[in-house]
N, C-alpha and C positions, 0 to 999 in steps of 0.2 A: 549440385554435386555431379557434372558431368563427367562421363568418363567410359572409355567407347566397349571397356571390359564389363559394364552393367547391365540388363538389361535396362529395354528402351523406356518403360517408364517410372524405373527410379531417376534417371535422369531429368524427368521432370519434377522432382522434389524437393522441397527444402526445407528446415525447423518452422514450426509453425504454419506451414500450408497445414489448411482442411481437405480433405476431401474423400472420396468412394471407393474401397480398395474391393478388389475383386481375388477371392483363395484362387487354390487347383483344384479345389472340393466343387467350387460350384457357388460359396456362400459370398455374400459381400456383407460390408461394414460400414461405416462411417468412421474417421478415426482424422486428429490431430497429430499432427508426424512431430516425435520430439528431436529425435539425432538419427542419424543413419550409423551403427557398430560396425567399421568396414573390418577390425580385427573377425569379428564374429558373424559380420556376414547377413547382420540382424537389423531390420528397421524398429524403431522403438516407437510405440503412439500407442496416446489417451484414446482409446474405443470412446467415440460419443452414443451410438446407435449399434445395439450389439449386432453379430453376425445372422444374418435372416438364410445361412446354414444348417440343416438339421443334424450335421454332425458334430458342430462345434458351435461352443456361444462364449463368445469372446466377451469382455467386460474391463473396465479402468486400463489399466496401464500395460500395456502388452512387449514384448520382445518378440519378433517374428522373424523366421528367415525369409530372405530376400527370393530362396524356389520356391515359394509357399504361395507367392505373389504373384497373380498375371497380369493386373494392370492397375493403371491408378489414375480417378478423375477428379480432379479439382473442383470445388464447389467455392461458394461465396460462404465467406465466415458469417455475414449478416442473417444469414438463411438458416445457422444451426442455433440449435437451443441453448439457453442462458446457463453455464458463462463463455460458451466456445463463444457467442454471437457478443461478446465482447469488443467494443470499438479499440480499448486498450491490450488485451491481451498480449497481442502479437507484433506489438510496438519495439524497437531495438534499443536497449540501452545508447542512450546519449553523452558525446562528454561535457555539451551542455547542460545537462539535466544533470548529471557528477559533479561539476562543478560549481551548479545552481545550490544543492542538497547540501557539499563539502561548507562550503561557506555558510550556509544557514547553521551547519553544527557547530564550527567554531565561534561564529558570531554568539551562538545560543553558551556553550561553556564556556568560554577564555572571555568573551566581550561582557556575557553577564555576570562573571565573576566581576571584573574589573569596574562593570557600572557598579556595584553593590558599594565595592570598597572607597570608591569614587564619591560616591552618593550615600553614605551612610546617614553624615550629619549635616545634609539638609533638609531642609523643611517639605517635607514631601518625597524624600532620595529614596525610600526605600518602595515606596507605591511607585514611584518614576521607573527605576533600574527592574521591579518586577513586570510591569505593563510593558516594557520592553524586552526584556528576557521571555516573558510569558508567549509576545509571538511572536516570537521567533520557536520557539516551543510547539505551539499549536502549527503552525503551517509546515514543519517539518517532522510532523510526527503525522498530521492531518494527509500529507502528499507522500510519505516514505512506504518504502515495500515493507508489511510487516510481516512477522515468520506467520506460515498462515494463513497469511492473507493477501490481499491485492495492494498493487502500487496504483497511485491515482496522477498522471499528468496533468501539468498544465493546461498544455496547449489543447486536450482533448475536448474533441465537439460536445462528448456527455458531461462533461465538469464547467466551461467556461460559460454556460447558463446558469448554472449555480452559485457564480463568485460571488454576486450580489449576498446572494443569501446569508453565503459563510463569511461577510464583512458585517454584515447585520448583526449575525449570531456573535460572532467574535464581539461586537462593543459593547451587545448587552454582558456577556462574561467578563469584560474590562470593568465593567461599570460593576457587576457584582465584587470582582477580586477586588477593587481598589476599595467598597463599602466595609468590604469583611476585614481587609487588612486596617483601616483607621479604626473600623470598631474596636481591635481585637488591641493596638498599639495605643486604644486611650484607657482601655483596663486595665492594662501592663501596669501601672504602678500601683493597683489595689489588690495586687495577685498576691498569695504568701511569695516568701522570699526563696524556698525550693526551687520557686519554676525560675529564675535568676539564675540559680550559683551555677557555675559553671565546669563542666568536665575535663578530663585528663586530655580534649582534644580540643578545648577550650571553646567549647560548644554548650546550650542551655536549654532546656528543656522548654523552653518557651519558644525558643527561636524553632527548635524540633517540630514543637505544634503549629507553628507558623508553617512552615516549610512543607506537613502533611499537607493543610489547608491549601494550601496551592496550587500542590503536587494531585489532589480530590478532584481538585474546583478542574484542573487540567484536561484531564484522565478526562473528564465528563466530557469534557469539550469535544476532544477529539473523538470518542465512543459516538458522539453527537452528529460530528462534522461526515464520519467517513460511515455513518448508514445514511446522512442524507445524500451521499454520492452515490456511496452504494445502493440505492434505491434509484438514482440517476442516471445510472449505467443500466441497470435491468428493464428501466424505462425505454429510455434509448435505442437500447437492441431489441425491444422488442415493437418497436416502432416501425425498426428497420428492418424487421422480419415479417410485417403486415404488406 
């Protein structure tokens, strides 16, 4: 954000640089820069290391003016504590990585509807069109930024030692979904005839418990997949912090 009206080391700033800001008090900080408010004149950043100021203790998320600031030194992200030392954090959205995501979501609603309908009435269409729906399912719920939470890349050095693992994991849960789903489709015709009849949306209470069962077995997966990442990343960083 250069610009010859600023002082000289907001100039060396930008979203997601770390580093060492120094007040007019006297105190410094550690802090992640999130946007510079040119309306208001304001640097915005997550405090990682409160102020070692005796007149002020800075903490989370700050708005400061830009006189308040005498200088600013950039550090290695590697070097601060977890999650700043994050290899993905400060990653820039991709429009391959948009593009990558977009198509896994339509793939996953519009393609797995159509396998369903496609594959109903063959012999195995319905465990086929789910074992394909399903991941499509898990790697984009597994990889996606959730509210809350972290986005996990591909290409990242902490995730692409793990593939292995989460293809492993993935077939044992293939292998579980496709047991549960023929268990569940050879009982179907000893069931009362309630779980059958069908609603005003031409939907059946049996298909409903099929659809939880999935939607369970899913959910576990992914809760599964992104603490073994998430346990990958904190590895990682702090590997890189030794």
């Amino acid at each position: 954000m250069p610009n010859e009206d600023l002082p000289e080391w907001l100039n060396k700033t930008e979203a997601s640089l770390v580093g060492v800001f120094t007040a007019d008090d006297g105190g410094q900080f550690t802090a992640e820069i999130v946007e510079y408010d040119d309306e208001r004149n304001e640097i915005v950043v997550d405090v990682i290391n409160p102020s070692r100021s005796r007149e002020t203790s800075l903490q989370g998320r700050q708005s400061i003016p830009v006189d308040r600031i005498v200088s600013f030194d950039p550090e290695a992200r590697a070097a601060q504590p977890w999650p700043y030392s994050d290899p993905c954090r400060s990653t820039p959205l991709s429009l391959t990585r948009f593009g990558v995501m977009t198509t896994l979501f339509l793939c996953m609603t519009a393609g797995g509807f159509s396998l369903f309908l496609l594959w109903a009435d063959r012999p195995y269409g319905m465990q086929g069109a789910s074992a394909i729906t399903y991941s499509l399912f898990e790697v984009f719920l597994t990889f996606a930024a959730t509210r809350g939470g972290q986005r996990y890349l591909f290409t990242c050095p902490a995730v692409q030692p793990q593939i292995p693992r989460l293809i492993l994991r993935h077939l044992v849960f293939l292998l579980a979904l496709f047991i549960l789903q023929t268990a569940v489709f050879a009982v179907r015709p000893v069931l009362p005839e309630w779980w059958n009849e069908r609603d005003s949306k031409g939907g059946t209470p049996f298909q409903l418990a099929v659809l939880f069962l999935c939607i369970s077995l899913g959910y576990a997966q992914v809760f599964s997949s992104r603490s073994l990442l998430k346990r990958a990343h904190r590895e990682f960083s702090s590997e890189g912090s030794l």
